[in-house]
Steps between C-alpha positions, in 0.01 A plus 500: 500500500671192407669275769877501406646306842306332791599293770169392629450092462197257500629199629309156280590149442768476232251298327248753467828772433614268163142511383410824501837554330422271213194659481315171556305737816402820578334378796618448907252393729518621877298501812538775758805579652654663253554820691116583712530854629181563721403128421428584130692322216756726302749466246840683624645585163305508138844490340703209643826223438404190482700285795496160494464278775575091519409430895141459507423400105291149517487303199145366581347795492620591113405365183652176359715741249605685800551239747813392353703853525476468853797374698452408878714766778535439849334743739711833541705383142530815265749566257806693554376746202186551343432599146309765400435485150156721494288737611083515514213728499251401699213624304227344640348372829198310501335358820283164422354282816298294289699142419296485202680810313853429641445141367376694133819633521733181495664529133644876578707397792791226607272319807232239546201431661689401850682822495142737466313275761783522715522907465123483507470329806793729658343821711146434311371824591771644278483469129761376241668771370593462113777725397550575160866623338673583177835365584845673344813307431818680610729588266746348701414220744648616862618262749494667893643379821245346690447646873349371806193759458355404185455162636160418722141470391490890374336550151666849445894593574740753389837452387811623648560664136237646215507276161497683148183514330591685165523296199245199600288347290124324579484173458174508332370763226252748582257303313521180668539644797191745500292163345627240796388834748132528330458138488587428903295831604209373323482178700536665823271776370510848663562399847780778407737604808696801469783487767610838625901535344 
């Protein structure tokens, strides 16, 4: 059945949020924590808003083109709304430990080589998780009130009030998207995982 109205969020640097939306990504790139129930990685939602964030975004850990979009906040500084102007499906999840791969995988994302070694380094035992997602554009961009509890170091939150889903369009084709998927699982092979949604 189709999702017509969700209110589940994956919180990511704004950055990242404005290039998946222009297509120029399909890719995020995270490392544990996302939500570990019995001290195994899984993804929350497959079907998610994309919410972004400004706090912890460091331009020396993006690529020149990305470097500049980045504007310095104070600690604690957030906005007094957020936009939401999309919505993703997180299609894919692929684990990769090996620096070697993730560093084969540099033109699909928004980071650089300081960002990866720095996740690589980060709980070692853990691998990098590479999430994969077709992102929507809303029909109608949505600015919410920000609240207290959608702030902190949380990758998944739910809003005080479901967003419409009907009427969005993906970003990318099926085509291109199915092609940028194909090409990305064939450098990190079939180290496949399937998270339990």
């Amino acid at each position: 059945m189709e999702l017509t109205r969700t209110f589940h969020a994956l919180k990511e640097w704004a950055t990242a949020v404005n290039a998946l939306e222009a297509g120029k990504t399909i890719m995020l790139l995270r490392k544990g924590g996302i939500h570990e129930r019995n001290g195994h990685f899984q993804v929350a939602h497959k079907q998610i808003l994309l919410y972004p964030t400004y706090e912890h975004q460091q331009s020396f850990m993006l690529k020149a083109e990305y470097a500049n979009d980045v504007y310095p906040v104070t600690s604690g500084w957030h906005p007094e709304t957020i936009r939401i102007g999309s919505w993703a499906e997180i299609t894919d999840i692929l684990p990769v430990s090996d620096e070697s791969i993730v560093n084969a995988l540099l033109p699909f994302h928004i980071w650089n080589e300081h960002f990866i070694s720095d996740r690589l380094k980060w709980k070692p035992r853990q691998p990098l998780y590479i999430l994969l997602l077709r992102t929507y554009k809303l029909h109608q961009e949505q600015q919410i009130a920000y609240y207290a509890k959608y702030g902190g170091c949380k990758s998944w939150i739910d809003l005080d009030q479901p967003i419409d889903l009907q009427g969005t369009e993906p970003v990318l084709s099926d085509f291109a998207y199915t092609q940028l998927v194909e090409t990305i699982r064939g450098i990190v092979g079939d180290k496949l995982y399937a998270p339990s949604l």
